[in-house]
C-alpha positions as CSV (number, residue, x, y, z in Angstrom):
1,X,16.9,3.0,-6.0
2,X,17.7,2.4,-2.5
3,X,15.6,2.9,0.3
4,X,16.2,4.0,3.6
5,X,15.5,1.7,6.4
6,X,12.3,2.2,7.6
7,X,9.4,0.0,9.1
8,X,7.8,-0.8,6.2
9,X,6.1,-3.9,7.2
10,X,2.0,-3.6,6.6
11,X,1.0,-5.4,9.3
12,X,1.4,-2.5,11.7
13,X,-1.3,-0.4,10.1
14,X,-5.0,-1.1,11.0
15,X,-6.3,-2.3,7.6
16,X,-8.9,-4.8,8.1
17,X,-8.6,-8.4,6.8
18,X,-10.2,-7.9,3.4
19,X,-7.8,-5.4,2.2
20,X,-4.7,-7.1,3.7
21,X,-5.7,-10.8,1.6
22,X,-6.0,-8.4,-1.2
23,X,-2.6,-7.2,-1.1
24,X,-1.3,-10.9,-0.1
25,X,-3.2,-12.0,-3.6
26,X,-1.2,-9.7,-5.5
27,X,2.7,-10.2,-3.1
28,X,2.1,-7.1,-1.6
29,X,4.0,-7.3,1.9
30,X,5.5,-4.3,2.6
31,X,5.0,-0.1,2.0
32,X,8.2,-0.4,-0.6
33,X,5.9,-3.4,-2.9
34,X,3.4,-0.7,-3.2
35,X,5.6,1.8,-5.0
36,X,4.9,0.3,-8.6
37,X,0.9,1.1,-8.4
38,X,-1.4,3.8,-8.7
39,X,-4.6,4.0,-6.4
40,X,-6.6,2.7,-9.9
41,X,-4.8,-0.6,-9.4
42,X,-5.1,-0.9,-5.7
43,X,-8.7,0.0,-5.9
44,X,-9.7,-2.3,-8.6
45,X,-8.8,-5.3,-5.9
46,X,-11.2,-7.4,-4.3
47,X,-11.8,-6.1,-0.6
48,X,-9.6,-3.5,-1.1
49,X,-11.4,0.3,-0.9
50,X,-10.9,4.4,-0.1
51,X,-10.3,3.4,3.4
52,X,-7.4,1.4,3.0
53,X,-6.2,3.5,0.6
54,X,-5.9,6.8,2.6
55,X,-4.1,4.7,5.3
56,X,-1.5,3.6,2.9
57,X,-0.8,7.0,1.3
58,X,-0.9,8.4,4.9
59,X,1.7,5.9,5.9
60,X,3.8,6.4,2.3
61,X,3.6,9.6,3.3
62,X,5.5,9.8,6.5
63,X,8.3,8.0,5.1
64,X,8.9,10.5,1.6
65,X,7.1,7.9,-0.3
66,X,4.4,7.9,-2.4
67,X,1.9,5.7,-5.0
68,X,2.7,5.7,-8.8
69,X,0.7,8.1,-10.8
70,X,-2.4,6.8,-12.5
71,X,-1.9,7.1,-16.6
C-alpha cells in the first residue's frame, strides 16, 4: 500500500510529553506507524490516554486514514 504524501510527522500535533515517549517506546514516529494498532493497544501504553487518542484519530482522519479495528 502506498501512501500519499502527506505531513505525517507527530511532532506537529500538541500531544504532551508522556504520550509522545510512549509512542517513541514502541517506534512510533509518524501518523502512517500508527496504522497497524487499534485504540486498545495505544491505550494500554504508559502515559498514553483518551486525549491523545482523539487527537490522533482527528489527525488520521484528515488525511483518509484511520486506526486498526480492535478484535
Amino acid at each position: 500500500m502506498t501512501l500519499h504524501p502527506i505531513d505525517n510527522e507527530l511532532s506537529r500535533l500538541k500531544i504532551g510529553q508522556p504520550a509522545s515517549r510512549a509512542l517513541a517506546s514502541i517506534q512510533v514516529t509518524c501518523l502512517s506507524d500508527l496504522l497497524n494498532l487499534t485504540e486498545k493497544q495505544l491505550l494500554s501504553l504508559h502515559g498514553f490516554g483518551p486525549r491523545t487518542l482523539m487527537i490522533l484519530k482527528e489527525a488520521l482522519q484528515k488525511e483518509g486514514l484511520s486506526l486498526m479495528k480492535n478484535d
